[in-house]
ZASE-402063 format. One record per atom (N, C-alpha, C): residue number from 1; residue in three letters; x, y negated, z negated. Coordinates in nm, 3 decimals, padded with zeros to 5 digits. Layout:
[pt NUM ala [X Y Z]] ...
***
This chain:
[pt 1 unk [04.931 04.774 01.520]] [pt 1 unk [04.801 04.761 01.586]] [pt 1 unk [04.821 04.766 01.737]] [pt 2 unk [04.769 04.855 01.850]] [pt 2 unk [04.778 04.853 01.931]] [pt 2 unk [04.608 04.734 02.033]] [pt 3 unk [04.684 04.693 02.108]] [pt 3 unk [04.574 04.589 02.228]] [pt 3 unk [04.556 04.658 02.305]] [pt 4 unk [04.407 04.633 02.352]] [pt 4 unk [04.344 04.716 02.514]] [pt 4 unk [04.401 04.546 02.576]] [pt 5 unk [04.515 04.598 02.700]] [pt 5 unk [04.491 04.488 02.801]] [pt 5 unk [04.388 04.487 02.885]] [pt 6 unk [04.336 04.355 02.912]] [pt 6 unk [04.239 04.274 02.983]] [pt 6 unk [04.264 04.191 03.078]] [pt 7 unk [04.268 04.184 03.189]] [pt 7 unk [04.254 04.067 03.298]] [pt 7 unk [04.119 03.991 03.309]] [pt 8 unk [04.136 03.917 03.308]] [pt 8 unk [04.013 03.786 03.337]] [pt 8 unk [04.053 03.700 03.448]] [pt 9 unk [04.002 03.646 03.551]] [pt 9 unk [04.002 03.591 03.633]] [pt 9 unk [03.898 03.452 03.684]] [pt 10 unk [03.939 03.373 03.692]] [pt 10 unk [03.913 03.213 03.700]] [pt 10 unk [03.949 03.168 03.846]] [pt 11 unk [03.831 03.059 03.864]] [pt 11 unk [03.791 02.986 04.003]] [pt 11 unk [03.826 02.844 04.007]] [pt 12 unk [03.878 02.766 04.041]] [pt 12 unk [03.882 02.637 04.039]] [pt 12 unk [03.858 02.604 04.174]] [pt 13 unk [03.720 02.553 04.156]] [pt 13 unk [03.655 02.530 04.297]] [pt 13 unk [03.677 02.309 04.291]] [pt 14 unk [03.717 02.298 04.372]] [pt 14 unk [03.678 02.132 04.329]] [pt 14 unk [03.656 02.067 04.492]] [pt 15 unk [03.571 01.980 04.472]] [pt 15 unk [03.489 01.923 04.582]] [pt 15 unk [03.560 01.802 04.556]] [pt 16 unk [03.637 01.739 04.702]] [pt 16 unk [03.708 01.626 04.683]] [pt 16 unk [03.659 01.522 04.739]] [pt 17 unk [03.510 01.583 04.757]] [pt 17 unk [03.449 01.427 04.797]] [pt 17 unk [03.347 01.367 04.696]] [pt 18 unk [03.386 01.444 04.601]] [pt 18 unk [03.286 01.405 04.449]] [pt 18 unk [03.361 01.374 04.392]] [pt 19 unk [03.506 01.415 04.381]] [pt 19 unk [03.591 01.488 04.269]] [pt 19 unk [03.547 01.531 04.180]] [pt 20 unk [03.400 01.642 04.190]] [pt 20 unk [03.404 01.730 04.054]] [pt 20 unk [03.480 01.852 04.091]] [pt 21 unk [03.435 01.934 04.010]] [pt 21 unk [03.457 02.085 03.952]] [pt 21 unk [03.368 02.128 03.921]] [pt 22 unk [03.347 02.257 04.008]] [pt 22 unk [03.233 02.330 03.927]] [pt 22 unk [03.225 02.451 03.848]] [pt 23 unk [03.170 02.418 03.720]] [pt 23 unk [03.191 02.491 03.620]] [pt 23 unk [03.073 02.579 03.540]] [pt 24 unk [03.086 02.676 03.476]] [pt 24 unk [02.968 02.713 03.424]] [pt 24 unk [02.954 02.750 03.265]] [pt 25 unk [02.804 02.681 03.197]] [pt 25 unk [02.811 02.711 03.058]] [pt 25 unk [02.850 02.854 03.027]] [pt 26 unk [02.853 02.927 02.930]] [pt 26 unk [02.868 03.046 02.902]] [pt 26 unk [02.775 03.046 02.790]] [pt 27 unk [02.749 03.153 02.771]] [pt 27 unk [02.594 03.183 02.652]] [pt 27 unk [02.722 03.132 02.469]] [pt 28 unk [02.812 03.193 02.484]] [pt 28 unk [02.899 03.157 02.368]] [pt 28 unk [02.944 03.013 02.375]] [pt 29 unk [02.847 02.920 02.470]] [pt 29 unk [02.904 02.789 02.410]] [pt 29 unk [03.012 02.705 02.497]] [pt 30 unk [03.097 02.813 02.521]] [pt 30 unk [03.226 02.742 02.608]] [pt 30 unk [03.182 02.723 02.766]] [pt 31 unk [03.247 02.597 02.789]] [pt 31 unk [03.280 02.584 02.930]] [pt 31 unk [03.399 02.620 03.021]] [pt 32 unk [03.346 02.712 03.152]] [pt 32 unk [03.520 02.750 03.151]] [pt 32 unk [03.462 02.766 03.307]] [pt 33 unk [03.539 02.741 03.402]] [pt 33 unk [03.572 02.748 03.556]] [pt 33 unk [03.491 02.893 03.563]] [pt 34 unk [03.400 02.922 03.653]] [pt 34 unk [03.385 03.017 03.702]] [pt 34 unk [03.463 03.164 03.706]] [pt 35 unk [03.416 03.302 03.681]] [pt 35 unk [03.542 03.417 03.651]] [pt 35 unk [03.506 03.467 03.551]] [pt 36 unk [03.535 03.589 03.524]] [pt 36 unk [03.534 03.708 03.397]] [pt 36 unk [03.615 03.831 03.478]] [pt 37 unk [03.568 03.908 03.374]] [pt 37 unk [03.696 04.087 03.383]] [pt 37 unk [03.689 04.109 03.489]] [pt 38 unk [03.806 04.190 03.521]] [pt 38 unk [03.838 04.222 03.653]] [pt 38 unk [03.811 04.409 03.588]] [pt 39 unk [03.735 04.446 03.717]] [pt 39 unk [03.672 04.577 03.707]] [pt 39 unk [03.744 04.701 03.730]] [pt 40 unk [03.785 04.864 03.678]] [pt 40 unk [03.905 04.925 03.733]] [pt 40 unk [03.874 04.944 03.871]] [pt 41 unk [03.968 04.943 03.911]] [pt 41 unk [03.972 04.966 04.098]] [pt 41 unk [03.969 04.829 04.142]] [pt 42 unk [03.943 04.715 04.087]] [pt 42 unk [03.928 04.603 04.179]] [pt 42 unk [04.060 04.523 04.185]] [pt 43 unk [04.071 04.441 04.302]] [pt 43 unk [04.220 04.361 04.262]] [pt 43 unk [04.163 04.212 04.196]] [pt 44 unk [04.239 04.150 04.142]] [pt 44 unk [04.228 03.992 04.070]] [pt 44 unk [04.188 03.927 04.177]] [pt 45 unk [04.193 03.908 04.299]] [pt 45 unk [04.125 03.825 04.438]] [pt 45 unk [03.995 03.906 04.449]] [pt 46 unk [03.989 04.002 04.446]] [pt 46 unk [03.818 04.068 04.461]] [pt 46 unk [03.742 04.053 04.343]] [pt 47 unk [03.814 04.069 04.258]] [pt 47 unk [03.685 03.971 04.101]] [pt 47 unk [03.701 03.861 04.134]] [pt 48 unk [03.764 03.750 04.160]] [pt 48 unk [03.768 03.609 04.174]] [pt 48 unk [03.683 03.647 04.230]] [pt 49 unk [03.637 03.641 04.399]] [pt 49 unk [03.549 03.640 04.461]] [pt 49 unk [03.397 03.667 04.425]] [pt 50 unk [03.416 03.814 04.341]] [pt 50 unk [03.301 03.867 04.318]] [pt 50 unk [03.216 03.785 04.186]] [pt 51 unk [03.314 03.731 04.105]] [pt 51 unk [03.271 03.666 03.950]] [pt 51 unk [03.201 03.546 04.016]] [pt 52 unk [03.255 03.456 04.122]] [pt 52 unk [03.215 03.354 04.152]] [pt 52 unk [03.072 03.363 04.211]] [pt 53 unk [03.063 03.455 04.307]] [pt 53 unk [02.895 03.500 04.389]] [pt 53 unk [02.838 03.536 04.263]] [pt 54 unk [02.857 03.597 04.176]] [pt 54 unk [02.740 03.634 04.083]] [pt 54 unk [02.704 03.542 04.007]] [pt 55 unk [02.781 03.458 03.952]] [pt 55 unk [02.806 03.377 03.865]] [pt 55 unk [02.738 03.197 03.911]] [pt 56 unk [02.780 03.235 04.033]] [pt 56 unk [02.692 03.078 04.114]] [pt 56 unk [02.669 03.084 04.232]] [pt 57 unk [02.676 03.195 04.323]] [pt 57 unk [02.607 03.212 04.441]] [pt 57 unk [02.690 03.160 04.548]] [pt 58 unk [02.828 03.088 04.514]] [pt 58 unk [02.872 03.031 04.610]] [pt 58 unk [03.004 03.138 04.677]] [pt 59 unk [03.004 03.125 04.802]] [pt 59 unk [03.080 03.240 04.841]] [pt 59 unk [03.246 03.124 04.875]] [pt 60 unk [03.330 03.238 04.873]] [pt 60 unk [03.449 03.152 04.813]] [pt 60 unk [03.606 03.227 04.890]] [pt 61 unk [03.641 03.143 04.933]] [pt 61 unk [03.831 03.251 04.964]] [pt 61 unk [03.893 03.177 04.809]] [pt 62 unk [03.998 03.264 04.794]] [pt 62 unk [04.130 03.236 04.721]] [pt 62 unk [04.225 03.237 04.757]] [pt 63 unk [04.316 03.122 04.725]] [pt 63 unk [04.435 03.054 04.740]] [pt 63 unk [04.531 03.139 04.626]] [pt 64 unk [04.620 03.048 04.586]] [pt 64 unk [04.712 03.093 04.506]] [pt 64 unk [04.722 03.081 04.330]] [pt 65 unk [04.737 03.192 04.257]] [pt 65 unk [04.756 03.111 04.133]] [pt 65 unk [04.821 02.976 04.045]] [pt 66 unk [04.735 02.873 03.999]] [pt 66 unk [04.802 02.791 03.994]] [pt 66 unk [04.792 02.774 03.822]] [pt 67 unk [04.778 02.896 03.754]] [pt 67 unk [04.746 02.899 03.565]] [pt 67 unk [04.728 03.061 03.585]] [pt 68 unk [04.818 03.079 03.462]] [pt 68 unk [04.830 03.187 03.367]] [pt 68 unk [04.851 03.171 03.225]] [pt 69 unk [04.745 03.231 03.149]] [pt 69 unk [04.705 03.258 03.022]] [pt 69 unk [04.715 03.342 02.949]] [pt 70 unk [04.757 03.374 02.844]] [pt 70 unk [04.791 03.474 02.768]] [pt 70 unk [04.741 03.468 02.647]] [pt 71 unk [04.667 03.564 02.569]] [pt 71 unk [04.642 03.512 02.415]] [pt 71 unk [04.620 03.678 02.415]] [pt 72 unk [04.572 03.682 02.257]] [pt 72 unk [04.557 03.814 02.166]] [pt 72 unk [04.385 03.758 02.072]] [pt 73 unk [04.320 03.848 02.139]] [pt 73 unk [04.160 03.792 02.075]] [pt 73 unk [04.090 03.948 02.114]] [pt 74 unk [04.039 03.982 01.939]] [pt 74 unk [03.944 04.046 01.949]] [pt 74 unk [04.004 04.216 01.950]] [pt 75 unk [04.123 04.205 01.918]] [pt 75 unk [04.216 04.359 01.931]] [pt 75 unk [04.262 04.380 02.066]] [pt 76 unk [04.256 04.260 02.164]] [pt 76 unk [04.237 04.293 02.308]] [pt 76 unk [04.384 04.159 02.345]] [pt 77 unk [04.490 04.190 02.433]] [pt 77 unk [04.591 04.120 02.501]] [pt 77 unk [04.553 04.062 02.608]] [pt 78 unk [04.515 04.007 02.627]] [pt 78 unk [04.395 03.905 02.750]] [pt 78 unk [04.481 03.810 02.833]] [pt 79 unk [04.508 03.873 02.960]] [pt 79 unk [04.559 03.795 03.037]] [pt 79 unk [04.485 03.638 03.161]] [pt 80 unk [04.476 03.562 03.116]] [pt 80 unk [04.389 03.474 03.199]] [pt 80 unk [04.460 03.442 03.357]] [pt 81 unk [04.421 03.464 03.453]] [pt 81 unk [04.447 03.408 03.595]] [pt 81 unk [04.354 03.300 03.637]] [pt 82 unk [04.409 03.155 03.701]] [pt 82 unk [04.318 03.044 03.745]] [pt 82 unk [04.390 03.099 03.889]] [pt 83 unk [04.300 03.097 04.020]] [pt 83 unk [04.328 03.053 04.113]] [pt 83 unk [04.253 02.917 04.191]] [pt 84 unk [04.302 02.905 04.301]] [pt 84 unk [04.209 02.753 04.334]] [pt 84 unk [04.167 02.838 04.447]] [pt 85 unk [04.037 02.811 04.435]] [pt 85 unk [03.937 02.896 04.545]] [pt 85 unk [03.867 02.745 04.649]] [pt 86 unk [03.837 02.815 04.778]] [pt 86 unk [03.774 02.723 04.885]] [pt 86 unk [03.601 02.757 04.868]] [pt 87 unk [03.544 02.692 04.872]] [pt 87 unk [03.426 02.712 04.934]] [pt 87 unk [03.386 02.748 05.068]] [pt 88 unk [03.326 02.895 05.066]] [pt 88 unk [03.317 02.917 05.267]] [pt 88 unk [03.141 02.908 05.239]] [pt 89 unk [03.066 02.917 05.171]] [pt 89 unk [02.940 02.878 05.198]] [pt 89 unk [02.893 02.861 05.091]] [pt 90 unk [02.766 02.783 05.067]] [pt 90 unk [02.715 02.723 04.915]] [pt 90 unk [02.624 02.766 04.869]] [pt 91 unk [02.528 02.813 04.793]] [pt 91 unk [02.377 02.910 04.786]] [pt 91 unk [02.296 02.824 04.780]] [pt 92 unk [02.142 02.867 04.851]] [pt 92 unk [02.030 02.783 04.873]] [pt 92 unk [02.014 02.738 04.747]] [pt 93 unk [02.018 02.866 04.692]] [pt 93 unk [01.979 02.859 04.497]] [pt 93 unk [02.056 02.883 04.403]] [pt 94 unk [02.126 02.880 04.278]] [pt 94 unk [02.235 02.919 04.195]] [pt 94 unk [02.089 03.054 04.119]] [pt 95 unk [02.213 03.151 04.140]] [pt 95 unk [02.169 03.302 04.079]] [pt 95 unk [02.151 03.282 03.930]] [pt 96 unk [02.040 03.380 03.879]] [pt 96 unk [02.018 03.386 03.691]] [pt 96 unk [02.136 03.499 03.681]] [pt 97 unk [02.227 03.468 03.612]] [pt 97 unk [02.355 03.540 03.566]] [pt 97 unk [02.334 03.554 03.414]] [pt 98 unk [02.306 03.676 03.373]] [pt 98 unk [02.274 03.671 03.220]] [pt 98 unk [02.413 03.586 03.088]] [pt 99 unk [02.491 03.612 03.132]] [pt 99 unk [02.598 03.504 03.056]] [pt 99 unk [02.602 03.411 03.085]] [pt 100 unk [02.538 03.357 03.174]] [pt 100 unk [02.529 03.198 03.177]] [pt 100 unk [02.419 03.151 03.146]] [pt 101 unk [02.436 03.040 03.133]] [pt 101 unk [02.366 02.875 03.042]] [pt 101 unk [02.340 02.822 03.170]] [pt 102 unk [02.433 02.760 03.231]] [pt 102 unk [02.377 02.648 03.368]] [pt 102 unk [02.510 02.638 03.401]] [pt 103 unk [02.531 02.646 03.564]] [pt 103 unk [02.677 02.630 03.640]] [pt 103 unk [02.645 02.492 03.685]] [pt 104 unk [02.724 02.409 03.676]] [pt 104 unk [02.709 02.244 03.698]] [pt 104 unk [02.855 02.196 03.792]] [pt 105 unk [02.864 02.087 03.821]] [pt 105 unk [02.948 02.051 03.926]] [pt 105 unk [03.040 01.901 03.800]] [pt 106 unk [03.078 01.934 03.765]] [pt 106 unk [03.151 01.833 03.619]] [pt 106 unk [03.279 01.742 03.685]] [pt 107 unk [03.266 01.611 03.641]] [pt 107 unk [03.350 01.488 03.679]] [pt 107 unk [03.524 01.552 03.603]] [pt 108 unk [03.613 01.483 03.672]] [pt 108 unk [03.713 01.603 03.650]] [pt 108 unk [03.780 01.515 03.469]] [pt 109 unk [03.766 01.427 03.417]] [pt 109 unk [03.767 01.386 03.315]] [pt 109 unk [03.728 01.474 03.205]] [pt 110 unk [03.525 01.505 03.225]] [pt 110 unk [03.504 01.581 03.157]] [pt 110 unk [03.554 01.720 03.180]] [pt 111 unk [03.620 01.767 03.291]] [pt 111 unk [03.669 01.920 03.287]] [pt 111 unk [03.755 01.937 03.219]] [pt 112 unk [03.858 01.812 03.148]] [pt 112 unk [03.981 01.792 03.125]] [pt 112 unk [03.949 01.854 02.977]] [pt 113 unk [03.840 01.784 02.939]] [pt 113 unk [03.781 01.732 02.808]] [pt 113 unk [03.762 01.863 02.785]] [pt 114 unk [03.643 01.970 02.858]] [pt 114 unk [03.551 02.056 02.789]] [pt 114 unk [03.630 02.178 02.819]] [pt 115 unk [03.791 02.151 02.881]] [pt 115 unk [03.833 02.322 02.873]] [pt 115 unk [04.023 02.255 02.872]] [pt 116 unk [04.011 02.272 02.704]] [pt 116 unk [04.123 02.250 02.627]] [pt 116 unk [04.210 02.386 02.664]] [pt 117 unk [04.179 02.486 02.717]] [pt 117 unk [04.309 02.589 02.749]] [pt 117 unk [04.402 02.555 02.864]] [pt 118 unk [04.321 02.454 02.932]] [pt 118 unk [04.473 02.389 03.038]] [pt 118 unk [04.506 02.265 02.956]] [pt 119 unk [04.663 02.283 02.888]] [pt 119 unk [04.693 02.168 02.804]] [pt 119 unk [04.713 02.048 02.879]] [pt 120 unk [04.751 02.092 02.991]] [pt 120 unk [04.786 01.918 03.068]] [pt 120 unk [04.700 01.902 03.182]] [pt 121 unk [04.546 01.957 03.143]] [pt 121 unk [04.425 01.930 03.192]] [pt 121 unk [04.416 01.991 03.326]] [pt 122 unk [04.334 02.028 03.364]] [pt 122 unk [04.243 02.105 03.487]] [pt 122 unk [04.258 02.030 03.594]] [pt 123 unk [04.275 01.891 03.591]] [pt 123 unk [04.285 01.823 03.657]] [pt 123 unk [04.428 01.799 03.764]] [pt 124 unk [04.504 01.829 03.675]] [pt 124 unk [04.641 01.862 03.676]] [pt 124 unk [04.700 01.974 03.804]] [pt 125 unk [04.587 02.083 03.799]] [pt 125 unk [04.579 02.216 03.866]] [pt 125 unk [04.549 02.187 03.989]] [pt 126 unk [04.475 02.103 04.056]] [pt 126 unk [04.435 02.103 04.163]] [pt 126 unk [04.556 02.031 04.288]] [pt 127 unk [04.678 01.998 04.206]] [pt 127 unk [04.777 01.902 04.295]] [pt 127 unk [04.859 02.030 04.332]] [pt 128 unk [04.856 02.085 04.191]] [pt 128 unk [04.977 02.211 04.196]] [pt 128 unk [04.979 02.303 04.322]] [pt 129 unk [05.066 02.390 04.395]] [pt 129 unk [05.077 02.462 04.498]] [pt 129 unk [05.122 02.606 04.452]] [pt 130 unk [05.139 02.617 04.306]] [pt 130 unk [05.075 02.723 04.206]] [pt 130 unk [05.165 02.852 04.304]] [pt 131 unk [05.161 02.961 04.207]] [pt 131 unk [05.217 03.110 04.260]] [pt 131 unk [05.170 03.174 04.363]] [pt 132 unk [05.163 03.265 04.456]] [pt 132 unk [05.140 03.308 04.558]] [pt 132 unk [05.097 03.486 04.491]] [pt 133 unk [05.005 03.548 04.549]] [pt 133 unk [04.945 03.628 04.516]] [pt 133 unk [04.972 03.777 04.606]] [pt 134 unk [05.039 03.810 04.590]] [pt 134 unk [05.076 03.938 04.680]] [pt 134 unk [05.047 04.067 04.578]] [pt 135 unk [04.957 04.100 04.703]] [pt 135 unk [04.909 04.268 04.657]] [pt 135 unk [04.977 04.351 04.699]] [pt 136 unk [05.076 04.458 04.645]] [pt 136 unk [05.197 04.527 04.699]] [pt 136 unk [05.138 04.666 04.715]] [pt 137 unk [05.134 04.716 04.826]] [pt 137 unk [05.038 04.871 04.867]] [pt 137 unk [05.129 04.976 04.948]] [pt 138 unk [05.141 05.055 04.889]] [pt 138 unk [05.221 05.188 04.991]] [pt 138 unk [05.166 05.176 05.116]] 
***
């Protein structure tokens, strides 16, 4: 059986004067950090960016990877990237994103709780100083 590889790309935005995370429902139910496919031509820092504005309006830099994911779902080899993204400005309003349910700002307990693919919790991610991201260009 051959896999279409997939990149997916993930935001870990966290506000340390709340200590939440903000996260968004997905229409399938799951809760998962901000992020989806990375588009051809785009790099994994320009979907981060771009998944996050569409997705919740908040405009964002990226830091370094601090989670990589790997699974086999759907005939497809799906590579997951978390980076930890900054907040550079916040939206008046959170955007209607047709795959989403509601983007919420979640206590980092429950982030731990509602996204079982970081085994030693989400929470965990935000201390880390995680991989460094170099785009290599002729």
């Amino acid at each position: 059986m051959e896999f279409q590889r997939v990149d997916v790309v993930y935001s870990l935005l966290f506000d340390g004067a709340t200590s939440k995370i903000l996260m968004v429902l997905n229409k399938n139910g799951n809760w998962t950090l901000p992020g989806g496919g990375v588009e051809a031509g785009e790099t994994l820092r320009e979907a981060a960016k771009r998944e996050v504005m569409e997705e919740t309006g908040h405009n964002i830099e990226v830091g370094n990877i601090v989670a990589l994911n790997e699974g086999f779902m759907d005939e497809k080899h799906v590579f997951f990237f978390t980076y930890v993204g900054q907040i550079i400005k916040r939206p008046k309003e959170i955007p209607q994103e047709e795959n989403i349910i509601k983007v919420e700002w979640v206590d980092l307990e429950d982030a731990d709780r509602l996204m079982p693919y970081y085994p030693e919790g989400v929470s965990k991610l935000i201390n880390e100083s995680g991989a460094r991201y170099i785009l290599q260009q002729k």
